[in-house]
MARVONU-687625 format. One line per field, with one value per residue (C-alpha): x, y, z. Coordinates in steps of 0.001 Angstrom, whole numbers, plus 500000, padded with zeros to 6 digits. Layout:
REM residues N
x c(X; ...)
y c(Y; ...)
z c(Z; ...)
//
This chain:
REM residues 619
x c(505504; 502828; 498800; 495800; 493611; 490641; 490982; 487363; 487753; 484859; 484959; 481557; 479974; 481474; 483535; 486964; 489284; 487315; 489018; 492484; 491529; 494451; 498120; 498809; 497589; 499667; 498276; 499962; 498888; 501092; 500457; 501904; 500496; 497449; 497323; 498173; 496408; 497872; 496043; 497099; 494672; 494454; 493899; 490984; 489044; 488238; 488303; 487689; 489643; 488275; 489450; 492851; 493470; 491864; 488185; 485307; 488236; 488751; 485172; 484038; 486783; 488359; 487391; 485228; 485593; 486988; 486420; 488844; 487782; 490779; 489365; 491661; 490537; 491382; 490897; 493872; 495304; 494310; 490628; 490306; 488587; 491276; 489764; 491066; 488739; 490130; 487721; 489303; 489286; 490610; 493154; 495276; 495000; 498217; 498377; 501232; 502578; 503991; 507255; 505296; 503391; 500130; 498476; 497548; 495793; 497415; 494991; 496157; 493767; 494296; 492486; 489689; 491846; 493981; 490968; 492273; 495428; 493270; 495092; 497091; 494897; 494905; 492503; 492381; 491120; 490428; 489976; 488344; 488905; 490379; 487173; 485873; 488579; 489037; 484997; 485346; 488237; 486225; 483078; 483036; 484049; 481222; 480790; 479629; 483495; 485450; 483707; 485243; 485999; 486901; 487647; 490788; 492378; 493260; 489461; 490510; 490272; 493392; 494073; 495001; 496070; 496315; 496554; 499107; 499774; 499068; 496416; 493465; 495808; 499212; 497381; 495479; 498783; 500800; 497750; 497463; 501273; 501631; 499224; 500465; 497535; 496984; 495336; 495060; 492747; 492276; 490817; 487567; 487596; 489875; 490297; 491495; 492566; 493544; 493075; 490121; 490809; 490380; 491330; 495170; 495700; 497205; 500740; 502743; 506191; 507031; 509354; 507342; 504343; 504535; 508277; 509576; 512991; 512811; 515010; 516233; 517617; 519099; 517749; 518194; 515193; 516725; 515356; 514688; 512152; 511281; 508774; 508079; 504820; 504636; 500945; 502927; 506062; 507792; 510452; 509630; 511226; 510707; 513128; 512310; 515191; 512884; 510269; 508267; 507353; 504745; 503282; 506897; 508221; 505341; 507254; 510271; 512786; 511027; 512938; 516574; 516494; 515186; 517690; 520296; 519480; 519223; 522844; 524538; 523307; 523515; 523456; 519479; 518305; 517322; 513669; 510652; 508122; 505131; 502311; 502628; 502506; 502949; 502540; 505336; 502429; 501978; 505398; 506121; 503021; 504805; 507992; 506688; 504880; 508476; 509672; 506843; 507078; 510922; 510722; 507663; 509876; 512908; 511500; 509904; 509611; 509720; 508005; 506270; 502843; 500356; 497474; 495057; 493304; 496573; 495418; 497105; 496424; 495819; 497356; 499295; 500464; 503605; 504723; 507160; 509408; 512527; 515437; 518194; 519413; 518269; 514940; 511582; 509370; 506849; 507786; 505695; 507265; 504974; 502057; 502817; 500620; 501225; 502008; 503043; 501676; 501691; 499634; 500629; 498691; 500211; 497972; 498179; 496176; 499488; 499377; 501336; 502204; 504980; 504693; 506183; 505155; 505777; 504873; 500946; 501665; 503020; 500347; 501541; 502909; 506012; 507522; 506118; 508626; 506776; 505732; 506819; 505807; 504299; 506930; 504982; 505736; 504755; 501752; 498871; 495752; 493038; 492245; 489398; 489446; 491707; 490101; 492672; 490989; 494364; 495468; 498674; 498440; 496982; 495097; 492740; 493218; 491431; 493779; 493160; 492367; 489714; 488110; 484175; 483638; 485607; 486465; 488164; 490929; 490755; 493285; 493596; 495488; 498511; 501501; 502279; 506153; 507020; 510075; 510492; 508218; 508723; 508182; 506614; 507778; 507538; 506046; 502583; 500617; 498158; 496939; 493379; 489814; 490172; 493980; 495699; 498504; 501423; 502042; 505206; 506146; 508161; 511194; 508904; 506401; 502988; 501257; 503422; 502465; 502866; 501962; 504840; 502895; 500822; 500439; 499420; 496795; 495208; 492034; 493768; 490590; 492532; 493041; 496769; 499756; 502241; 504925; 505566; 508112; 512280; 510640; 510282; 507438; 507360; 504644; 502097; 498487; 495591; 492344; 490684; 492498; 495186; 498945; 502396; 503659; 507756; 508573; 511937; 512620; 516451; 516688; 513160; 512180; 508698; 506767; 502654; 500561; 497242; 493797; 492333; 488756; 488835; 491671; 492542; 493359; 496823; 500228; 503211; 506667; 509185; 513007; 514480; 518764; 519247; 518567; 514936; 512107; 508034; 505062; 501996; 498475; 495331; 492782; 493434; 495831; 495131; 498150; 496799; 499049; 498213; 501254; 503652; 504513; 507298; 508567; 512753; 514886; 518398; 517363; 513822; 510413; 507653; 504601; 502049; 498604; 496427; 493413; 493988; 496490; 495479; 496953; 494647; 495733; 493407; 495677; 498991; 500506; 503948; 506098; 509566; 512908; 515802; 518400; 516734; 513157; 509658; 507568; 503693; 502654; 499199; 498320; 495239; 494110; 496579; 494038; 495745; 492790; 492776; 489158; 489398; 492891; 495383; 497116; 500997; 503442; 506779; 510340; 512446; 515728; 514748; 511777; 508443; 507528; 503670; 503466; 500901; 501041; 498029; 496005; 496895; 494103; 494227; 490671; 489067; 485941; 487421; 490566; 493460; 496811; 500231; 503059; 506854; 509591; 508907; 505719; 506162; 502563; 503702; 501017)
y c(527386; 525525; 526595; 525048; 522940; 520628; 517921; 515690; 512660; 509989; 506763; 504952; 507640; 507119; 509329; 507992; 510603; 513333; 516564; 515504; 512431; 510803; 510805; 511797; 512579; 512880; 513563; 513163; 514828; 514606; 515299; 511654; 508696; 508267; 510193; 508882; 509278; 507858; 508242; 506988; 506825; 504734; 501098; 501784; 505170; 502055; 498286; 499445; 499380; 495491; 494379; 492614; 492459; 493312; 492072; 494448; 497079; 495599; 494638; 498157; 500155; 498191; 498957; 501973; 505192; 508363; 511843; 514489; 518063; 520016; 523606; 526197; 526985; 530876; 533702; 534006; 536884; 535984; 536760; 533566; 530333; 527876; 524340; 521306; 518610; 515043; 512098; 508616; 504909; 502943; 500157; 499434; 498382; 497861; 497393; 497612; 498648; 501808; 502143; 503932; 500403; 502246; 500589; 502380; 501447; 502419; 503835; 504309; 505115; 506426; 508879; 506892; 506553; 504321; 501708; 502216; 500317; 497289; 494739; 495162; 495316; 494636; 496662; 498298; 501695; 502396; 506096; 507417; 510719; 510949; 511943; 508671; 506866; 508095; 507292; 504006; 503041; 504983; 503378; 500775; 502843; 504466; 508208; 508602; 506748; 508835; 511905; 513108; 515767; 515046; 518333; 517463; 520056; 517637; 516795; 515078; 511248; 509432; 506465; 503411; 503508; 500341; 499656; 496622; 495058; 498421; 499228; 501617; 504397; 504081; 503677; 507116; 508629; 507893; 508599; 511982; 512793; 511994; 514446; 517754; 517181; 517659; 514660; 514830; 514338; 517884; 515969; 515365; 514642; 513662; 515969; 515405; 518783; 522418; 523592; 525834; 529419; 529938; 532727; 532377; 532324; 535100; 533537; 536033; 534564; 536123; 533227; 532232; 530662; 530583; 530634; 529398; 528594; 530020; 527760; 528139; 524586; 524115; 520787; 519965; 520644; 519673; 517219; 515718; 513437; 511114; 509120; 507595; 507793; 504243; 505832; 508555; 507233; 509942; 510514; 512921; 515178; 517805; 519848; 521644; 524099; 526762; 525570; 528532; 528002; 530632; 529834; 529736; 532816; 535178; 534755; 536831; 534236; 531502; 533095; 533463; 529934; 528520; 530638; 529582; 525802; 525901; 527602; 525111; 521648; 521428; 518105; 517445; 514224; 511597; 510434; 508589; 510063; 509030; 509005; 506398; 507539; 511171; 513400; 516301; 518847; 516482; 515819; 519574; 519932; 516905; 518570; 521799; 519843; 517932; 520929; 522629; 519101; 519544; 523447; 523567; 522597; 524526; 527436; 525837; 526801; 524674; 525643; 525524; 526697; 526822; 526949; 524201; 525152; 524847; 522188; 520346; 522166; 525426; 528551; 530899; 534317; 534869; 538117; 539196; 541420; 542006; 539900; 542638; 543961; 547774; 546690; 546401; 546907; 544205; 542544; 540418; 537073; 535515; 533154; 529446; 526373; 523571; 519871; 518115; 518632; 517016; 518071; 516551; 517361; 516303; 514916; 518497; 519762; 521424; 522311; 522155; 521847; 521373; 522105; 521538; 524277; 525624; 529080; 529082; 530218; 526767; 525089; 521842; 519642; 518608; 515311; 512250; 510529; 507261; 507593; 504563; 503327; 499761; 497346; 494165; 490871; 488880; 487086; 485277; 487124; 485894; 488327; 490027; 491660; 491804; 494083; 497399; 500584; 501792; 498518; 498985; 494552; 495358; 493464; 493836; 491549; 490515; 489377; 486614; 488782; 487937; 491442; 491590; 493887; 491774; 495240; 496386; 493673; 494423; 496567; 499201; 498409; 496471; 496545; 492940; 491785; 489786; 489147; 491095; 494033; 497159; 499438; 497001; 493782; 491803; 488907; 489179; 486394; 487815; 485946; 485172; 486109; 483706; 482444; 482746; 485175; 486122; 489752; 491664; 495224; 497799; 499053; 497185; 499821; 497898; 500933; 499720; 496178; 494529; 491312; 488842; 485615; 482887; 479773; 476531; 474865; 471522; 473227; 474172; 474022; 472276; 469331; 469063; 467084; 469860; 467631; 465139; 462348; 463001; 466791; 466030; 468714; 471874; 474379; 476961; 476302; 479172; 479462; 478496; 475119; 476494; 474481; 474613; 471499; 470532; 466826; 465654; 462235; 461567; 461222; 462068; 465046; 466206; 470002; 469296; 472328; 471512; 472709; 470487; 471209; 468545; 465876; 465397; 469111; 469010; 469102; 467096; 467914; 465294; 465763; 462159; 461097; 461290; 464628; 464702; 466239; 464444; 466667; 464647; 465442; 463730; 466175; 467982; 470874; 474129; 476282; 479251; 482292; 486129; 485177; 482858; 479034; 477731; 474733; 473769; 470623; 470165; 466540; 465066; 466325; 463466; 464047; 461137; 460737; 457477; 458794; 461611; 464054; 467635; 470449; 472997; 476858; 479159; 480057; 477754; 474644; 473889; 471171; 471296; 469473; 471418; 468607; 465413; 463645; 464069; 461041; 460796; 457241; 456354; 452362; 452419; 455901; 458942; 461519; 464975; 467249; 470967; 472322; 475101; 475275; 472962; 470075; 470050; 467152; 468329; 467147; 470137; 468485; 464077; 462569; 461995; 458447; 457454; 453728; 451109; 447190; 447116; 449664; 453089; 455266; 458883; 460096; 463633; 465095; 467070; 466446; 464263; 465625; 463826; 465715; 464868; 465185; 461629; 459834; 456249; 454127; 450730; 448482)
z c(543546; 544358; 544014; 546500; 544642; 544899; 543186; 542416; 540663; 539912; 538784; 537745; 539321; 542649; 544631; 544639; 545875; 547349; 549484; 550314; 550630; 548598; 548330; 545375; 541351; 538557; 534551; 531677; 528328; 525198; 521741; 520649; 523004; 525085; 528188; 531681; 535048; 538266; 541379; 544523; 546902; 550752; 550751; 553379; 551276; 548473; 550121; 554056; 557096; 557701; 554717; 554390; 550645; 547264; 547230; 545560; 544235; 540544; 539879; 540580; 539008; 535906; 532854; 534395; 532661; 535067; 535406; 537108; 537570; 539715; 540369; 542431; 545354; 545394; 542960; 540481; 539772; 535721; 535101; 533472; 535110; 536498; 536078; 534567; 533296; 532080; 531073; 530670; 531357; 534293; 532708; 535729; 539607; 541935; 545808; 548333; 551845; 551843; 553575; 556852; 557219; 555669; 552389; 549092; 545845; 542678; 540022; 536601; 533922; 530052; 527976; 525854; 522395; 524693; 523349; 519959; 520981; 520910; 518449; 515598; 512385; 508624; 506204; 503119; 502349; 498551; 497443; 500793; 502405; 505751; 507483; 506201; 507031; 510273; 510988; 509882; 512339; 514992; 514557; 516872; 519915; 521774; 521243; 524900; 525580; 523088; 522027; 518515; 516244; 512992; 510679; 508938; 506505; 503716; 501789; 498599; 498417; 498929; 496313; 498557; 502054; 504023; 507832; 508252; 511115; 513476; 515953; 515681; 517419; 515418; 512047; 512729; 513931; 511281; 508538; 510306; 510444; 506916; 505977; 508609; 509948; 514203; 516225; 519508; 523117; 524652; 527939; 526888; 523008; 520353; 517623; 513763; 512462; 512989; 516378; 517046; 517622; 521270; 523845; 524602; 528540; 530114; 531369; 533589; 533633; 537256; 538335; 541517; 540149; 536732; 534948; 531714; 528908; 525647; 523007; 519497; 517791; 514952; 513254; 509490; 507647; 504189; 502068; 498456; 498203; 495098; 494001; 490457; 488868; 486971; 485244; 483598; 483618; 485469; 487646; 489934; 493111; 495569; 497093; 500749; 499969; 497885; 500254; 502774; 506814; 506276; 510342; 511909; 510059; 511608; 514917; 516091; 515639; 513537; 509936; 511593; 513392; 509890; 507692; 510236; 510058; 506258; 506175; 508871; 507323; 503827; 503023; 501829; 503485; 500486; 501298; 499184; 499314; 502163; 499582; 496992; 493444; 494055; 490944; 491079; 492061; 495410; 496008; 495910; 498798; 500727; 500575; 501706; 504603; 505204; 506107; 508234; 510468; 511014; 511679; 513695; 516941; 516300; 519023; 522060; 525696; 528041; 531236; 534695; 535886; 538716; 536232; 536380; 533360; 530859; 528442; 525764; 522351; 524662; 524350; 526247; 525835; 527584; 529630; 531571; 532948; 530465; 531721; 531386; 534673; 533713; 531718; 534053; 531702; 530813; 527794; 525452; 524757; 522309; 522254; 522012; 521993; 524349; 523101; 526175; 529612; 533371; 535877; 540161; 542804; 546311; 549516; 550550; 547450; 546187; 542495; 539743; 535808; 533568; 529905; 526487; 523761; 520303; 518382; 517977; 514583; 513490; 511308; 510970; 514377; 514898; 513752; 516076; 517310; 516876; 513399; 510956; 507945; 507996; 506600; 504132; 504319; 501053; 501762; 499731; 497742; 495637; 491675; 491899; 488594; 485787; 483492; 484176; 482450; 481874; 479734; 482107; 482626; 486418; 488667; 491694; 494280; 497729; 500697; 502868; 506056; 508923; 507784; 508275; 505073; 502306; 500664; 503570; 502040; 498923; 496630; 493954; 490749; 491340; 489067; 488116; 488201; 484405; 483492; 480562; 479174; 477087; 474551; 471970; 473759; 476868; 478313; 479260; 480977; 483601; 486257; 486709; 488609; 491218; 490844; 494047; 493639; 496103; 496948; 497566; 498585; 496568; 499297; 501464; 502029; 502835; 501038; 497507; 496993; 493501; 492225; 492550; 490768; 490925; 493302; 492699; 495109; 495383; 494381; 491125; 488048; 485583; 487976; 486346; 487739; 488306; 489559; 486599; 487241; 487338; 486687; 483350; 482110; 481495; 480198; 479988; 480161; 479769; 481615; 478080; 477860; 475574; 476420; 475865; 477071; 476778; 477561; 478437; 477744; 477296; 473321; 472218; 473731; 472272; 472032; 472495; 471816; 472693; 473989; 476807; 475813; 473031; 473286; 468980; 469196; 469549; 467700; 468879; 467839; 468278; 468826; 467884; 468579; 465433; 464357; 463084; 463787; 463863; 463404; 464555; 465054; 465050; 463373; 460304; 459696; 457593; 456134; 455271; 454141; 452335; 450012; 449358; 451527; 450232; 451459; 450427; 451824; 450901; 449931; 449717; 450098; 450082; 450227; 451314; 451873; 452886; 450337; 448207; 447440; 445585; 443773; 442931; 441755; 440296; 437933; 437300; 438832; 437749; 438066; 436768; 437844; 437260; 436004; 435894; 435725; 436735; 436846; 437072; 437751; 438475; 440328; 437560; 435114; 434997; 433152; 431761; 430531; 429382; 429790; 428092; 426064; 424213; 425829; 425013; 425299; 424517; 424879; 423871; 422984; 421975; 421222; 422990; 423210; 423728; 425006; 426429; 426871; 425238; 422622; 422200; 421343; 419186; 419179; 418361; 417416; 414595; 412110; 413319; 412226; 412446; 411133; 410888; 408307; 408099; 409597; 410377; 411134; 412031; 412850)
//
């Protein structure tokens, strides 16, 4: 039944549907989504009886913020005020003949954190808390627009959360959902965080003017999520089955509908986990929250009121007489808190609500229905900073977005993608400060992007040719000039390693048709090994030198063929000297023969001795 009402509503500060003076008001409040006001007022109350369409109507309402205040007109029989108050923004302006042949203009207007549904946005957030996230996506809306209280229950920093592709109002939502946390507009101001203690209204369920449906549902609550933690190499889960609704179990039914739900779905839903990264400590809290958010709606009532002053986020306290046929005696049916409302008021000034609530108790809201996890797209970035404290191979990069604050695009460490790595191996070649890089997203999550790899761009430093004719190069190249370069030409491919900085440093290797192999450089080259180089060939080793060849040991230098000869041969003077020791020619098994075109010459500073069983001197 129906309650008298006045119903007052300004817009701009002008009276727009005064008295009964409209034909009719409707106001929706849910816990999920803006709120909705539609007023429907007479064409003549706002453009005048002269005036035969739309003429000083939108300039003077669209865009202009609304208030509503709908007081009842006679004493309750609560001792509690009955007034509803609603502040919000007019968005929308329709006009029409009515079906009697009268006109009417159609005023819809939104609660103010319908502005946060503004355009779809792209930032970064890098270990902030959510009270300074949630201030930094609120700045730019007035405070005398959309008053705010931000007192969220979760305080530590969170490592990286981005908004991708969302607008102001989803991005909060979701960032608020994934944390158990309540947002929502109570009428007059948005609110991040548990709901203040207030007094509970005094709801006598008489079936007249205020009635109600009391439901138990069974919903699965199950789940296992998973997560790995790539910093500690870890594998980790959290099960909701050992998991306590400490809020829903205070009420009368909250631990049999939970026990009951537990028992008739057993299956455990699989699901990664919402924060990226999760240690098992936090993935045992999101578990526990998992299962809060799927519990907290299994009671509701559902329910009708004349009571202007029910509010979203308010409380009631139910009573009643018992519904058994022999039981009149007032019964206490709980105290629940209200999550969706609507509020009509007719052209008579006829009253009227309809509600949604859960158990008071419940700490965390229910699941919102429009709650999804932002899916990336690979897209282009620019390294910021390679210089990972963990020595994991990360990188920092900036994205490309039209943010004013560049580190509003900017990441945390990024995993990079190689194709190979391990324990003791792998392939590592970071990208670098500056290098353009392209970004991808692990299961897609826009919160779990890696580093896929690097770009090239006209603007490229090395000024390179990266597209070589018939494709015929391939190679590496550092940031230092270091290269790698493999040339395929058909029967003498060639290996250059080379640093740009200084064009004789380089080695070429050459692959010729028929089987050998050319190692060319123009500078010098310096072998230098803690032991042994030994060089071996099946078949000849020459070497050759324009100017001088040396052999130089500290110790010994031997030269010895195995079966056959070794022949010194000098164009002019072959010198053999022993500084410090004897000088031996030897043959071991003929004779040692000592000849010159010319002289010969024997010569010593002591005694010359010549000994044979026989000693020939010819001369």
């Amino acid at each position: 039944m129906a309650r008298q009402v006045t119903l007052d509503v300004r817009c701009a500060g002008r009276l727009l549907a005064p008295g009964t003076d409209f034909h009719s008001f409707t106001l929706h409040q849910s816990l999920f989504a803006p709120h909705t006001l539609t007023l429907q007022v007479p064409f003549d109350h706002v453009e005048g009886p002269l005036t035969g369409f739309l003429t000083k109507a939108p300039e003077q309402l669209l865009s202009q913020p609304v208030e509503v205040a709908v007081e009842a007109d006679e004493a309750f029989h609560f001792n509690q005020r009955q007034t509803l108050q609603f502040k919000g923004l007019v968005a929308e302006l329709s006009t029409g003949q009515d079906s009697d042949y009268s006109s009417s203009v159609r005023v819809q207007a939104y609660s103010p954190c319908f502005l946060l549904s503004d355009g779809l946005q792209k930032r970064t957030f890098v270990n902030q808390t959510l009270t300074a996230i949630f201030n930094t996506v609120l700045q730019p809306y007035p405070g005398n627009l959309l008053a705010r209280s931000i007192t969220p229950t979760h305080q530590a920093p969170l490592p990286y959360v981005a908004q991708y592709e969302e607008t102001n109002y989803a991005f909060l939502s979701r960032l608020a959902a994934e944390y158990g946390e309540w947002l929502y507009y109570d009428g007059t101001t948005l609110r991040l965080g548990a709901p203040a203690s207030s007094e509970a209204h005094d709801f006598e369920a008489d079936g007249e003017w205020n009635g109600f449906h009391f439901g138990l549902a069974l919903r699965p609550t199950r789940a296992v999520l998973y997560d790995y933690d790539y910093q500690q190499h870890q594998h980790n889960t959290g099960n909701t089955a050992s998991q306590q609704v400490p809020g829903l179990q205070q009420h009368r039914f909250g631990k049999v509908v939970l026990d009951k739900a537990t028992q008739l779905f057993q299956q455990p839903m699989h699901a990664s986990a919402e924060v990226p990264g999760a240690t098992a400590a936090q993935l045992n809290d999101e578990a526990k929250a998992f299962k809060a958010n799927r519990a907290a709606d299994l009671v509701s009532v559902q329910g009708y009121s004349d009571q202007p002053a029910l509010q979203l986020g308010g409380v009631l306290s139910i009573r009643g007489q018992g519904f058994g046929t022999h039981q009149q005696a007032e019964e206490s049916f709980g105290t629940y808190r209200i999550i969706d409302i609507t509020h009509h008021v007719d052209a008579l000034g006829n009253y009227r609500n309809s509600f949604t609530a859960i158990p008071h108790v419940v700490d965390i809201p229910p699941v919102n229905p429009h709650q999804l996890p932002p899916q990336g797209t690979p897209e282009l970035a620019e390294v910021i900073d390679d210089n990972d404290p963990q020595k994991l191979g990360r990188l920092k990069v900036r994205y490309h977005w039209p943010v004013e604050n560049k580190k509003a695009a900017e990441t945390d460490w990024l995993r990079v993608l190689t194709p190979y790595s391990g324990h003791g191996k792998g392939h590592f070649m970071k990208p670098e400060v500056g290098s353009q890089v392209l970004i991808g997203y692990h299961q897609n999550l826009a919160e779990q992007p890696v580093v896929l790899g690097n770009m090239f761009h006209a603007q490229n430093p090395q000024g390179a040719s990266y597209s070589p004719a018939k494709n015929g190069l391939k190679g590496i190249q550092t940031a230092g000039g270091n290269k790698f370069v493999m040339l395929d030409t058909a029967g003498a491919q060639s290996i250059l390693i080379s640093n740009s900085n200084k064009k004789d440093t380089a080695i070429t290797i050459s692959f010729q048709g028929d089987g050998s192999i050319d190692i060319k450089t123009n500078g010098p080259i310096n072998l230098t090994a803690g032991k042994d180089i030994t060089l071996q060939s099946a078949k000849n080793i020459t070497l050759q030198a324009d100017e001088s060849i040396s052999l130089i040991a500290k110790k010994k230098v031997s030269v010895q063929a195995l079966e056959e000869d070794v022949a010194l041969r000098a164009q002019k003077e072959m010198l053999l000297t022993a500084v410090s020791g004897d000088l031996t020619l030897e043959a071991a098994a003929k004779k040692t023969m000592v000849k010159a075109a010319n002289n010969v010459e024997v010569t010593a500073t002591g005694l010359v001795k010549l000994n044979g069983s026989d000693v020939k001197l010819n001369g």
